[in-house]
C-alpha positions as CSV (number, residue, x, y, z in Angstrom):
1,X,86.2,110.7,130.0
2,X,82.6,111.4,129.7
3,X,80.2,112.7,132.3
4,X,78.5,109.7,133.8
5,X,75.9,109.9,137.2
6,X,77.5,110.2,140.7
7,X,77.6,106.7,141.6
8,X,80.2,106.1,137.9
9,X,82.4,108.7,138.7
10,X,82.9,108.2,142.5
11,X,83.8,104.3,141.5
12,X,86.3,105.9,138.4
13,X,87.8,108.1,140.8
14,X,88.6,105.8,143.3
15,X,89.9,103.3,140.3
16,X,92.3,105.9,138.9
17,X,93.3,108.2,141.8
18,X,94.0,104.8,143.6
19,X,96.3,103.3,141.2
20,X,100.2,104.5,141.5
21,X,100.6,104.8,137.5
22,X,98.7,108.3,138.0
23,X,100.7,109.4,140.7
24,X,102.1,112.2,138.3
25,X,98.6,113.4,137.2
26,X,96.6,112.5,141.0
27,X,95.9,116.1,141.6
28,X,94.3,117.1,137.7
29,X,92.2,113.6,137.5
30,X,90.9,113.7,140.7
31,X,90.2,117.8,139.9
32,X,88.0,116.9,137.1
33,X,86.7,113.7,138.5
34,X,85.5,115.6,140.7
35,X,84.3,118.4,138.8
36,X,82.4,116.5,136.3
37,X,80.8,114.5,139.6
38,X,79.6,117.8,141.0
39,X,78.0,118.7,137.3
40,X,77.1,115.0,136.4
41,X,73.4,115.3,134.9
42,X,73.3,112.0,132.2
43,X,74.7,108.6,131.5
44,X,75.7,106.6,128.4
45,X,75.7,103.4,130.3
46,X,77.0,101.1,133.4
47,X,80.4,101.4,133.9
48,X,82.5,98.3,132.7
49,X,83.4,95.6,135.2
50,X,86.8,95.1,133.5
51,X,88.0,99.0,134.1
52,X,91.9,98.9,134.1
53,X,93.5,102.8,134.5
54,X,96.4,101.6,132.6
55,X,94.3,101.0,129.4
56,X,93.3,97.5,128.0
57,X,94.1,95.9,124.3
58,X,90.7,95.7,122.7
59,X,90.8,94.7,118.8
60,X,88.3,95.2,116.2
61,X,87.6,96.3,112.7
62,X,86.6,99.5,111.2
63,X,86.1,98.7,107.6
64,X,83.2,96.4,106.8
65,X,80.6,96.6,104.0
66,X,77.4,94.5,103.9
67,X,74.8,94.0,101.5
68,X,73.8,97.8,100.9
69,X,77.6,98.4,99.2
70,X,77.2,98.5,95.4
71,X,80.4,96.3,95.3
72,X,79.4,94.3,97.8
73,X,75.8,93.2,96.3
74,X,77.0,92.5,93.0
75,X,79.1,89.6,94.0
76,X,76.7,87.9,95.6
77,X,76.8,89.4,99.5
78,X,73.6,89.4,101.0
79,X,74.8,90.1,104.2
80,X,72.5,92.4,106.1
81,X,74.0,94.9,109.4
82,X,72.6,93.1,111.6
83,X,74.3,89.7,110.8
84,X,77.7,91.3,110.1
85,X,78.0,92.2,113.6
86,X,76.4,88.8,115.0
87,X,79.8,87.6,112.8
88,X,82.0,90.1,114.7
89,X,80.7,88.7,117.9
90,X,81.4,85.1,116.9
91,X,78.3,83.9,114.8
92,X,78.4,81.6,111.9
93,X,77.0,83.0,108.6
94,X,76.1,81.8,105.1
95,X,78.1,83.5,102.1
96,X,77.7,83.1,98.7
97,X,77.5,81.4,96.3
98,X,73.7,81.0,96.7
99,X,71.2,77.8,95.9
100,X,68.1,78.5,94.0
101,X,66.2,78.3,97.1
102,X,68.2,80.8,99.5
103,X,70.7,78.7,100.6
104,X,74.3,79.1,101.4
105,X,77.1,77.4,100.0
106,X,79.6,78.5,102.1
107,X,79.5,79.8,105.8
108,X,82.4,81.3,107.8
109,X,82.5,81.5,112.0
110,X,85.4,83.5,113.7
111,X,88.2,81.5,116.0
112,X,87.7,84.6,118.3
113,X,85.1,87.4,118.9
114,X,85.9,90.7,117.8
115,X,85.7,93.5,120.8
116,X,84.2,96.3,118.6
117,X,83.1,97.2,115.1
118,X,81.9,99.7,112.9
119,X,80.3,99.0,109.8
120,X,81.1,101.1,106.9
121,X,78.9,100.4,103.2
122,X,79.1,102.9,100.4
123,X,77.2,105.8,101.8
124,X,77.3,107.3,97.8
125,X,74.8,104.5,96.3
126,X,73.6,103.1,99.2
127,X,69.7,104.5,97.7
128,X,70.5,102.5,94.5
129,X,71.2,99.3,95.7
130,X,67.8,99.4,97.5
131,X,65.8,100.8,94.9
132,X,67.2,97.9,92.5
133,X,67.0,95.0,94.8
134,X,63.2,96.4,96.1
135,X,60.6,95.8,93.4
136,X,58.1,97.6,95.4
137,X,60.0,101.2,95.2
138,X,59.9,103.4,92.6
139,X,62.6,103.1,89.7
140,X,62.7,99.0,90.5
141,X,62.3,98.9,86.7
142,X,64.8,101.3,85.7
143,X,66.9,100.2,82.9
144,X,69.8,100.9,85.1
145,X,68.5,98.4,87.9
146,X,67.5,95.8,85.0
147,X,71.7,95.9,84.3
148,X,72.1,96.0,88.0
149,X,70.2,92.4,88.2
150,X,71.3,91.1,85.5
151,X,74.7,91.8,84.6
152,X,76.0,92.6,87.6
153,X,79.7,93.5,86.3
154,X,78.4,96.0,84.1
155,X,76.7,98.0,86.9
156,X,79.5,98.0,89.2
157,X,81.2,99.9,86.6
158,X,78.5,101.8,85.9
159,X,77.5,102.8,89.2
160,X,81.3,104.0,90.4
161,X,81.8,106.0,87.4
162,X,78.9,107.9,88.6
163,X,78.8,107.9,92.2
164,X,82.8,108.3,92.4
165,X,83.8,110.2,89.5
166,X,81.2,112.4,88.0
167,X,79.9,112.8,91.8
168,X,76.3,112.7,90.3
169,X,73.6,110.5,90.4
170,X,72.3,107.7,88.1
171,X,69.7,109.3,85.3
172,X,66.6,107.7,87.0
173,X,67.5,109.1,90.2
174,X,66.3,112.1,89.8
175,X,67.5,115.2,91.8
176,X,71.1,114.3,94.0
177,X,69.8,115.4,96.9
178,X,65.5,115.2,96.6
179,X,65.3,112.8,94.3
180,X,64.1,108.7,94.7
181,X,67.7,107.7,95.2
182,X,68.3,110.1,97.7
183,X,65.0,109.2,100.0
184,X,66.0,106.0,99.3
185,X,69.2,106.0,101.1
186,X,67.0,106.6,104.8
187,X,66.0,102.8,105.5
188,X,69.0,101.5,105.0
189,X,70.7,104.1,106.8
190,X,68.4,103.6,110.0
191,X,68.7,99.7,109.8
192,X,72.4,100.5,110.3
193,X,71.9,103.0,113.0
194,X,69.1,100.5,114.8
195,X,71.5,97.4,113.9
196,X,74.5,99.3,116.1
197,X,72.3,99.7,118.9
198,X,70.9,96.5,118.6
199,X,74.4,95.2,119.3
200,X,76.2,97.7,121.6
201,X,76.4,95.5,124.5
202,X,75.7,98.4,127.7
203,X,75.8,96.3,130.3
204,X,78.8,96.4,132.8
205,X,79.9,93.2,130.7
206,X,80.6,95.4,128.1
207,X,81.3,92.3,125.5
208,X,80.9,94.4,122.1
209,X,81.3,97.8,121.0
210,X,79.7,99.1,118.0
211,X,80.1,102.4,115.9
212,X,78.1,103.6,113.6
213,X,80.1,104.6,110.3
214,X,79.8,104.7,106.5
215,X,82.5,105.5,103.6
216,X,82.8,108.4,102.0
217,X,84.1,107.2,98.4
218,X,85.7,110.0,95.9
219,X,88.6,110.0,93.5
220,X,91.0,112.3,93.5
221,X,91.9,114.4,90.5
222,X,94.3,112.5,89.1
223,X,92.1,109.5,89.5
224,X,93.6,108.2,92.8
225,X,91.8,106.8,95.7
226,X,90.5,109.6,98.4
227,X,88.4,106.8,100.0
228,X,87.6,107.5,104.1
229,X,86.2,105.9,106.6
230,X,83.4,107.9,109.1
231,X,83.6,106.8,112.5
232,X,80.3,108.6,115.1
233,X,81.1,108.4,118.5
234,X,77.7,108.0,119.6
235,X,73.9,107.4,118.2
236,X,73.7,111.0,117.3
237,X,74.6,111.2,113.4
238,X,73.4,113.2,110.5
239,X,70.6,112.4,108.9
240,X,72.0,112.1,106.2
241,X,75.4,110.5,105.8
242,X,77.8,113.5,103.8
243,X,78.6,111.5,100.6
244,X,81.0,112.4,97.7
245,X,77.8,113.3,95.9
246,X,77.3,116.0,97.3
247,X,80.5,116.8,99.1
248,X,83.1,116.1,96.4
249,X,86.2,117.0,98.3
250,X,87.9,116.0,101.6
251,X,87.9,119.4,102.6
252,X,83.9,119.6,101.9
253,X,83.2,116.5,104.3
254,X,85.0,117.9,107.1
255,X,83.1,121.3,106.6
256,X,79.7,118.8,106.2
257,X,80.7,117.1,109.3
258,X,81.9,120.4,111.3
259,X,78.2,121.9,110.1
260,X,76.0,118.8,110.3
261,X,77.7,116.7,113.5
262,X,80.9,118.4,115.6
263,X,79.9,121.9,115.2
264,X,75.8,121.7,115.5
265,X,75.6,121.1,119.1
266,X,73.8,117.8,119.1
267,X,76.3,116.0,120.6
268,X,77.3,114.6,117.3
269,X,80.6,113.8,117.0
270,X,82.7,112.2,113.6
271,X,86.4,111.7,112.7
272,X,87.4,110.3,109.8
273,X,90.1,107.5,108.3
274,X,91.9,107.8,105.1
275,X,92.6,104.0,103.7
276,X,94.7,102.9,100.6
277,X,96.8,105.4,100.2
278,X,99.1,103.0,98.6
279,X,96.8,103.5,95.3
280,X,96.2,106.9,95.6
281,X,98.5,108.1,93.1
282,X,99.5,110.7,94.9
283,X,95.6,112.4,95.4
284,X,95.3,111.6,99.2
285,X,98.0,113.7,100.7
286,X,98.8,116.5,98.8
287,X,100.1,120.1,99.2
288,X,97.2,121.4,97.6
289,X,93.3,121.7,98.4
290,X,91.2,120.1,95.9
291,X,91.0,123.7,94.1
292,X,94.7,123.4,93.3
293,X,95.2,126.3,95.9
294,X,98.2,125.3,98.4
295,X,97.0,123.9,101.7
296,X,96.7,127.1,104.9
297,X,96.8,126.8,107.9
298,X,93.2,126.8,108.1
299,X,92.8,123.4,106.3
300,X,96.2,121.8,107.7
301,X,93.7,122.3,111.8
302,X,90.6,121.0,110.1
303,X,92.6,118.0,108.9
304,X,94.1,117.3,111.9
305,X,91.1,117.5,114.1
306,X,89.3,115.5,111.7
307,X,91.5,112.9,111.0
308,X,93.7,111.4,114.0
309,X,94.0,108.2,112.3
310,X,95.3,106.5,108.6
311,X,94.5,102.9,107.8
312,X,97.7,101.3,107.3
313,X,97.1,97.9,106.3
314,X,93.9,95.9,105.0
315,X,92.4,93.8,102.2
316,X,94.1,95.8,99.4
317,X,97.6,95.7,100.6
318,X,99.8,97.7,103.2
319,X,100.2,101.3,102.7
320,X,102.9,101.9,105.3
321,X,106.2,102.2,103.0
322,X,107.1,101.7,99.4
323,X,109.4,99.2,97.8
324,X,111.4,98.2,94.9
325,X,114.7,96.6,94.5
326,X,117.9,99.6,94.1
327,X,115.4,101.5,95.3
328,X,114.7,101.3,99.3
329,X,116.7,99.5,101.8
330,X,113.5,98.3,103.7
331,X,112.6,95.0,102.4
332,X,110.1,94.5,104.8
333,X,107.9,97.1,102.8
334,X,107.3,94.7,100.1
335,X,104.7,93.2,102.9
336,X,101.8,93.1,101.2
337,X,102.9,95.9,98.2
338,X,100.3,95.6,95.5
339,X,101.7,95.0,91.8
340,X,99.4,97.7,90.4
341,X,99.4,101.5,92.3
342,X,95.6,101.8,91.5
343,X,92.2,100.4,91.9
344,X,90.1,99.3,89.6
345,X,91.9,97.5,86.6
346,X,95.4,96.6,86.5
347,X,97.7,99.7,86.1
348,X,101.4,100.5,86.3
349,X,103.4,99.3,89.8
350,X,102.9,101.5,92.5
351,X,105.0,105.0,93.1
352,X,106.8,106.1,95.5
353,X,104.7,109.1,96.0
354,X,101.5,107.1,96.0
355,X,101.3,108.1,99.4
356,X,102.9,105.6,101.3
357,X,102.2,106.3,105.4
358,X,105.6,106.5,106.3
359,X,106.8,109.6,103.5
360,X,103.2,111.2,104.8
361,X,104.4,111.6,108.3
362,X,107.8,112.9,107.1
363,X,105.9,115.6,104.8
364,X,103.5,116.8,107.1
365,X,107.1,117.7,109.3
366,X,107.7,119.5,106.7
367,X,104.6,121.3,106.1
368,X,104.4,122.2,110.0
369,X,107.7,124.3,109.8
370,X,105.8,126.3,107.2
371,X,102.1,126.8,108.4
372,X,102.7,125.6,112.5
373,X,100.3,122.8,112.1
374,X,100.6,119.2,110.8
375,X,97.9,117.9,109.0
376,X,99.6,114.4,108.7
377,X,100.0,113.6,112.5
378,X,98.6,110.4,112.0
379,X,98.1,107.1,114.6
380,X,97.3,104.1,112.6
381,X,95.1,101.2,112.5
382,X,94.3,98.4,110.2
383,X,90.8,96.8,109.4
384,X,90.0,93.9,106.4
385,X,87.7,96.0,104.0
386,X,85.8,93.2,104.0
387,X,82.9,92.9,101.3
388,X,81.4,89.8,102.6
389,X,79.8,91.7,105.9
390,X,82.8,89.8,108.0
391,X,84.6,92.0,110.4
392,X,87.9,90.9,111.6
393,X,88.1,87.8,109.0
394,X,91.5,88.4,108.8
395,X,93.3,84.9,108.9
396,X,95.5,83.3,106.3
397,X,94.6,79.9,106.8
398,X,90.4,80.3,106.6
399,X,90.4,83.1,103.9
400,X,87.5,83.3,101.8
401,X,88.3,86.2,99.8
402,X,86.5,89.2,100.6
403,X,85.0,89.6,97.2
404,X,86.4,93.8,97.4
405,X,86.1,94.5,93.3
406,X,87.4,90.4,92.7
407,X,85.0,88.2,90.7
408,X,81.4,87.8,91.2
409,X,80.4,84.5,92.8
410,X,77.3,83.5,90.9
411,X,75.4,80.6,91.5
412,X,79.3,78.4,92.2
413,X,82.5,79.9,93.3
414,X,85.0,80.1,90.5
415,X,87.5,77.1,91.0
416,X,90.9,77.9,91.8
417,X,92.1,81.2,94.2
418,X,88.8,83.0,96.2
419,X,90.2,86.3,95.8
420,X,92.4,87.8,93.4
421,X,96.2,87.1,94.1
422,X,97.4,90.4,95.0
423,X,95.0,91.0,97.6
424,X,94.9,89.8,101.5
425,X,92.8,88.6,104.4
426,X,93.5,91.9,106.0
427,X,94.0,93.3,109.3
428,X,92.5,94.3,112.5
429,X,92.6,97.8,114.4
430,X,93.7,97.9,118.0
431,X,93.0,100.5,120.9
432,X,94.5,100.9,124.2
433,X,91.5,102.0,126.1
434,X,90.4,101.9,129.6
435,X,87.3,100.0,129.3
436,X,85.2,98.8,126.2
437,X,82.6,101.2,125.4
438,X,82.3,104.2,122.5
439,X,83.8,106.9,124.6
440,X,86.9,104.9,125.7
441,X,87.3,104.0,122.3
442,X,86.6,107.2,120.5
443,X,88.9,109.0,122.8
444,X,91.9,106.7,122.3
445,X,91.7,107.0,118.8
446,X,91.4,110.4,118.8
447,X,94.8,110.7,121.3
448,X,95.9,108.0,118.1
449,X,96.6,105.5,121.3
450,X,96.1,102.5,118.4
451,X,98.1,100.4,116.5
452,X,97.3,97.6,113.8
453,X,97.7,94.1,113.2
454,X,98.4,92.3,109.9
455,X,96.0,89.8,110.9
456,X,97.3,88.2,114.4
457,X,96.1,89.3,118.0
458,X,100.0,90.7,118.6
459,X,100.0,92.5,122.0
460,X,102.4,95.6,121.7
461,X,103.1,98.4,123.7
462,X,105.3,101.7,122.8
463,X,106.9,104.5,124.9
464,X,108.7,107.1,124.7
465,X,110.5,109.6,127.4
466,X,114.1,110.6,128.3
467,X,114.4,108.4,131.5
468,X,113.5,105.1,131.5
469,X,115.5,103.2,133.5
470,X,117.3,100.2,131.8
471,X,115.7,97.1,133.9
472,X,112.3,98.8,133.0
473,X,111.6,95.1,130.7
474,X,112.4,93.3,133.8
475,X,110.0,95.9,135.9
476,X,106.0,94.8,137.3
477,X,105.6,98.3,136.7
478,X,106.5,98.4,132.9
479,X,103.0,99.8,131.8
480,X,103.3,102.6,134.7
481,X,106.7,103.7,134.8
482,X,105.7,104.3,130.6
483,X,103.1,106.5,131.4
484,X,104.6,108.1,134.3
485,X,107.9,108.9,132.8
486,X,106.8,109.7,129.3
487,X,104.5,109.3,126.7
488,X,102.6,105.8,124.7
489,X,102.1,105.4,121.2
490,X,100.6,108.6,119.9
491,X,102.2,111.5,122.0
492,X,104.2,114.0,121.8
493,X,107.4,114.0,124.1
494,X,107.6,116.0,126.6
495,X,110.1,118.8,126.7
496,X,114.0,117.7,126.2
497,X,115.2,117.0,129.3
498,X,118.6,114.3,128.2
499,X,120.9,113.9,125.7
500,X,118.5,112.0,123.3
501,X,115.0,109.8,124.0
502,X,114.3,106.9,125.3
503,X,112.0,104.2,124.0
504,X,110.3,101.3,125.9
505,X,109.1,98.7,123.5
506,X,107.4,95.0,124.6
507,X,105.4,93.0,122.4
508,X,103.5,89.4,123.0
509,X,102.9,86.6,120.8
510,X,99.2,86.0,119.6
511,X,98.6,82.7,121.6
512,X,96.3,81.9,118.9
513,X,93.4,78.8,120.1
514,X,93.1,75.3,120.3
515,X,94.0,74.1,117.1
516,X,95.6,77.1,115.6
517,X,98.9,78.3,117.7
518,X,99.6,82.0,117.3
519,X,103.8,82.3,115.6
520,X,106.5,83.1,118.0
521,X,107.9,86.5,117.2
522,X,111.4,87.3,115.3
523,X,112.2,91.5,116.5
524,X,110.7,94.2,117.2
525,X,112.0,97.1,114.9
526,X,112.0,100.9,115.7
527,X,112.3,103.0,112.5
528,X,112.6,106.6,113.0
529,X,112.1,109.3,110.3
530,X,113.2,113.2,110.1
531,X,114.1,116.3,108.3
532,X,117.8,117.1,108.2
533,X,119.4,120.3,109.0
534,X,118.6,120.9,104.8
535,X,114.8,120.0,105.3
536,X,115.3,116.6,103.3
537,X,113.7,113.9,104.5
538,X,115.9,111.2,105.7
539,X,114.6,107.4,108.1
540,X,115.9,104.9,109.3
541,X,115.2,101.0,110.7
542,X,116.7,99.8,113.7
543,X,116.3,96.2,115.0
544,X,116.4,96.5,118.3
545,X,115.4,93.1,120.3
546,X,115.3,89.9,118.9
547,X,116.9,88.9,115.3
548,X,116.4,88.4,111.8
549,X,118.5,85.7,111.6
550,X,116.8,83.6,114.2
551,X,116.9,80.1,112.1
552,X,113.3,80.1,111.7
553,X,111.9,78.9,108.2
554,X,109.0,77.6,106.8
555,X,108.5,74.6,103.7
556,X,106.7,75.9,101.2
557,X,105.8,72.5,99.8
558,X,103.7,71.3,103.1
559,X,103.8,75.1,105.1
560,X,105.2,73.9,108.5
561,X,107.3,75.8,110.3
562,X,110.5,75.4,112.4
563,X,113.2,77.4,114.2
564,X,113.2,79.5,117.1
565,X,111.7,82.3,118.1
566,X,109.8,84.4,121.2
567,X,106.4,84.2,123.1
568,X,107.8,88.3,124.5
569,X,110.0,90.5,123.7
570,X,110.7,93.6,124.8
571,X,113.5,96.8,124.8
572,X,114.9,99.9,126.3
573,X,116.5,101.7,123.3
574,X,117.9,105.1,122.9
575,X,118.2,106.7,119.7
576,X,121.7,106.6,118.7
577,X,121.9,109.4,116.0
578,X,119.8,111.7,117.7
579,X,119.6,115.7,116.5
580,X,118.0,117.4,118.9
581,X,117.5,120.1,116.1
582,X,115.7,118.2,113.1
583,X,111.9,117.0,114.2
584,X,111.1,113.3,114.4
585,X,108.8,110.8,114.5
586,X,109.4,107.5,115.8
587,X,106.9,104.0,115.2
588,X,107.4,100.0,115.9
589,X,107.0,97.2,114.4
590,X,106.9,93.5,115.0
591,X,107.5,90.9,112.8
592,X,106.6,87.8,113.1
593,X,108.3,84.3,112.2
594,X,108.0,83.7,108.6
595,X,104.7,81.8,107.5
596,X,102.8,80.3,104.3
597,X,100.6,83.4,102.7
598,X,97.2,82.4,102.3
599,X,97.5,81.5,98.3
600,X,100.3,79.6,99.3
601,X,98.2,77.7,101.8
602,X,95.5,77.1,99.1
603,X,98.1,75.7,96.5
604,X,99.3,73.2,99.3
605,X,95.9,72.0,99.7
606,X,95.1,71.2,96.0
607,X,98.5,69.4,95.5
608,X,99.9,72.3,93.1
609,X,103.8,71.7,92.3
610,X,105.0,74.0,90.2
611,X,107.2,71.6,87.9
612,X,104.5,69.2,87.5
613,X,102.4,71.1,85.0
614,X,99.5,68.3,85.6
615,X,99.2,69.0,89.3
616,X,98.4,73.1,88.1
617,X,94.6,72.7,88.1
618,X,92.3,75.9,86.4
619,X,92.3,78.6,88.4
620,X,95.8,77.7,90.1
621,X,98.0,79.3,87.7
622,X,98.9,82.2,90.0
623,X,100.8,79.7,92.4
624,X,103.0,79.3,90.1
625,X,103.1,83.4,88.9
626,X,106.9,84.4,89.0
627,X,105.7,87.4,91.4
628,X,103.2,85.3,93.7
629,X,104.9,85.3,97.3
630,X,104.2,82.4,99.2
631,X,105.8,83.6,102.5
632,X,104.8,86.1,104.9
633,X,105.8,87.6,108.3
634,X,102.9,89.1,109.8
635,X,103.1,92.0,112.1
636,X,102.2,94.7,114.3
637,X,102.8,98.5,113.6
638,X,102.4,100.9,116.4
639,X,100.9,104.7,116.2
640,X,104.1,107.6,115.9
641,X,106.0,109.1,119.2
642,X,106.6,112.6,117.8
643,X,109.8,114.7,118.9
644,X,109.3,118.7,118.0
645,X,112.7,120.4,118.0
646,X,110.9,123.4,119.8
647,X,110.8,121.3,122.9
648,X,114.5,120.7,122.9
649,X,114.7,124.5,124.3
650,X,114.5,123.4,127.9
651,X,117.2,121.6,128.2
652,X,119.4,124.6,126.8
653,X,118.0,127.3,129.3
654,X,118.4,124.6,132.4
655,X,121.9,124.2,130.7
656,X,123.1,127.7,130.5
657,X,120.7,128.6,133.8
């Protein structure tokens, strides 16, 4: 909650003391309601019109790069800030390809408006993409810029070896940190700033949310991604985004941050998102610091104050759980599961200790028995890592590629695939919040209240306590009795006080628009993951509504669908194999009805069958790959319930007591 004038926090307070799901914490909101009334002195806005105490679905997208993104601008994307977010909130805009005279070839409108994004371009060569596409700025006619504009291929190599290996500057940059790349780097920077504000919609309406962001954009030392998202809560930000540049660590950004933003009394505030983890060869979560030193306790509390959230899903692939046949049980976790386990060129198959989400938040169990604090208590999200400035484009059946390190457009669009075949629309971040402005926002995902999509506007809801009753799915008060008795996605659960948890799970179809019906849903899964009494890590999946053998299919040759399925679902489960003395952490998912993948959908359109070697037109070889997957199930995962053995304590003193 933030302070607000009198008039805003007398209408909260009589919205949340008012409403019976805060019966069990009346007395401590109204306290500070109260208190924060008597000491109210400023405002961030109106208070929303659509204020719900029991916290609203609001989805969005917290990866997007525009025109000032190295990788970005050398395909062809000219999009500017400003016009990415008039694309979140349901404009039509012109993408490359590109006519002689300025024009468009292509243009791409959203089905849906977005509710909030952050845009997030290359903060490490931000300077350089301006100086070369500026001819009246110094270094315009730098033999690196000349390579820039005219062999653009060659400078997005060029560029990243600097910027993201050698963490240095290009040689006609001058000075990192004085020099003309480096001054360079402020009017894009405030176009981004002005273009959030431009969009934050403050009036009670509250249609649109914007953050302001970057990416910070490292490798690791073994060459793996360390990519992260920076999310501001507000308008007050460095002025100068922390880059890899000149903070070429994790560890050093959240010292930057903590020095130039949480910690400088400003009113700054930053978190940050680790994303592709699946190609991050095992650099992004690690028991050491980036000195080789093992991790303290020290940096396990930074971590975890900086970093509530991990991106689980988006344009280059899933990173929730590994897969390979004889190896894992979980064939869902080939969703998505990129052939190579790095970026850039093509490399061996992933590994299991890439740095898949769901061994993370088994390892940082482990590491809190050792140092009391778990750096990997992560809520997740998803986003597209788009690089065509189009937040939430993140359909299968209108995917233009989102040109993130694929093949420059040029003056025409290669024929065949838009987007290389491994790669995906996408997903979109969602946040349970109690109105749509920053703060809301911002302090859900900091509680890690959030979930992600693979795509679709799935609805879901998680709980988890140690009394919910069994009828609570048949209950108007489904929502409150999962506050009131327990904790959403997120939390912690409250002290042991049964036998073993309880769960309450619902989920909604995505109704999808005229046109372009959402799928029904097959199950909602709950897998659950721990240390044993030995301290190896064990999990487990549990299907626990709904069915995977529902009947419902889909024809490949034309992609309709049939079978059954479900507009809701929803569940009361209690963990069968329960130890009340190993720690836990528990997450949903659900999965969708199978569907056609979006190459699939393309090869369908151009007539491609793969035993007719004359319908296989250029550039439509990969629908016939032996690896290319033409089916999908979408889906929904939600943030972690965590169970700490420590808490189980109660229940044995009210036992002997």
């Amino acid at each position: 909650m933030h302070i607000q004038p009198l008039s805003a926090l007398y209408s909260m307070l009589k919205k949340s003391c008012g409403h019976p799901c805060m019966i069990f914490l009346l007395w401590r909101r109204c306290f500070i309601v109260l208190l924060l009334t008597s000491l109210s002195v400023s405002a961030y806005g109106e208070d929303c019109s659509h204020y719900d105490p029991l916290r609203q679905a609001f989805f969005g997208d917290t990866h997007v790069h525009t025109r000032y993104s190295l990788d970005a601008s050398t395909q062809g994307t000219r999009t500017t800030p400003d016009q990415a977010y008039r694309f979140a909130r349901g404009e039509r805009i012109g993408l490359q390809p590109w006519t002689s005279d300025g024009k468009a070839r292509r243009s791409l409108q959203l089905s849906r408006p977005l509710d909030f994004t952050m845009l997030s371009d290359h903060a490490e060569l931000i300077g350089e993409v301006n100086i070369c596409n500026s001819p009246e700025l110094e270094g315009y006619d730098a033999w690196e810029c000349l390579v820039y504009r005219h062999w653009s291929r060659g400078a997005f190599y060029l560029f990243n070896a600097y910027a993201s290996y050698t963490n240095d500057r290009l040689p006609f940059c001058g000075d990192k940190t004085t020099g003309i790349c480096a001054q360079a780097l402020q009017p894009p920077w405030r176009e981004i700033q002005q273009a959030a504000e431009d969009h934050y919609d403050r009036s009670s309406d509250c249609s649109f949310t914007t953050f302001v962001g970057y990416e910070w954009t490292g490798m690791g030392p073994s060459g793996g991604n360390w990519h992260r998202n920076v999310m501001f809560r507000n308008s007050e930000v460095p002025a100068v985004p922390p880059s890899f540049i000149n903070e070429p660590a994790p560890e050093l950004l959240w010292a930057a941050l903590e020095r130039d933003c949480n910690g400088s009394g400003s009113g700054c505030e930053a978190l940050t998102i680790p994303h592709n983890s699946n190609v991050s060869l095992g650099d992004m979560f690690t028991r050491e610091d980036a000195g080789g030193a093992p991790i303290d306790a020290a940096y396990a509390s930074l971590r975890q104050k900086y970093e509530p959230l991990v991106e689980i899903m988006q344009h280059k692939g899933s990173s929730e759980c590994y897969f390979k046949f004889g190896e894992t049980s979980d064939e869902l976790c080939g969703f998505e599961q990129l052939r190579s386990g790095r970026l850039g060129p093509a490399g061996a198959p992933p590994m299991r200790s890439a740095g898949f989400v769901r061994d993370v938040l088994t390892n940082g169990l482990a590491i809190e028995r050792e140092l009391g604090v778990n750096p990997y208590k992560y809520g997740v999200i998803a986003s597209t890592d788009t690089h065509l400035g189009t937040p939430g484009a993140a359909v299968e059946d209108d995917f233009l590629g989102h040109g993130g390190a694929g093949v420059p457009a040029g003056d025409r669009m290669p024929p065949g695939l838009p987007d290389k075949l491994d790669y995906s629309p996408g997903g979109l971040a969602v946040v349970w919040a109690e109105q749509n402005d920053r703060d809301s926002l911002f302090d859900a995902m900091q509680r890690r209240e959030t979930y992600g999509t693979s795509g679709p506007r799935i609805i879901t809801r998680f709980f988890g306590g140690w009394s919910y009753p069994e009828d609570i799915c048949q209950s108007s008060e489904f929502v409150t009795r999962g506050y009131a008795d327990g904790v959403p996605m997120g939390g912690d659960l409250p002290p042991r006080s049964a036998a073993s948890p309880v769960f309450a799970v619902s989920a909604q179809a995505d109704a999808g628009v005229a046109g372009a019906e959402g799928m029904p849903l097959q199950r909602i899964q709950i897998i659950k993951g721990w240390l044993d009494s030995g301290g190896q890590p064990r999990e487990q999946v549990y299907d626990v509504v709904g069915s995977a053998n529902n009947g419902a299919s889909v024809d490949t040759t034309s992609c309709a669908t049939s079978g059954t399925g479900h507009a809701t679902l929803c569940a009361v489960w209690s963990d069968p194999d329960f130890d009340a003395d190993a720690d836990a952490w528990y997450y949903s998912r659900v999965i969708e009805n199978p569907s056609c993948r979006w190459s699939q959908r393309i090869c369908v359109a151009n007539g491609v069958d793969c035993g007719d070697p004359r319908t296989i037109g250029h550039g439509l070889e990969e629908c016939c790959a032996a690896d290319h997957r033409p089916v999908i199930q979408e889906r929904a995962w939600s943030s972690p319930i965590w169970y700490r053995a420590s808490n189980g304590q109660k229940l044995l003193v009210n036992e002997g007591s």
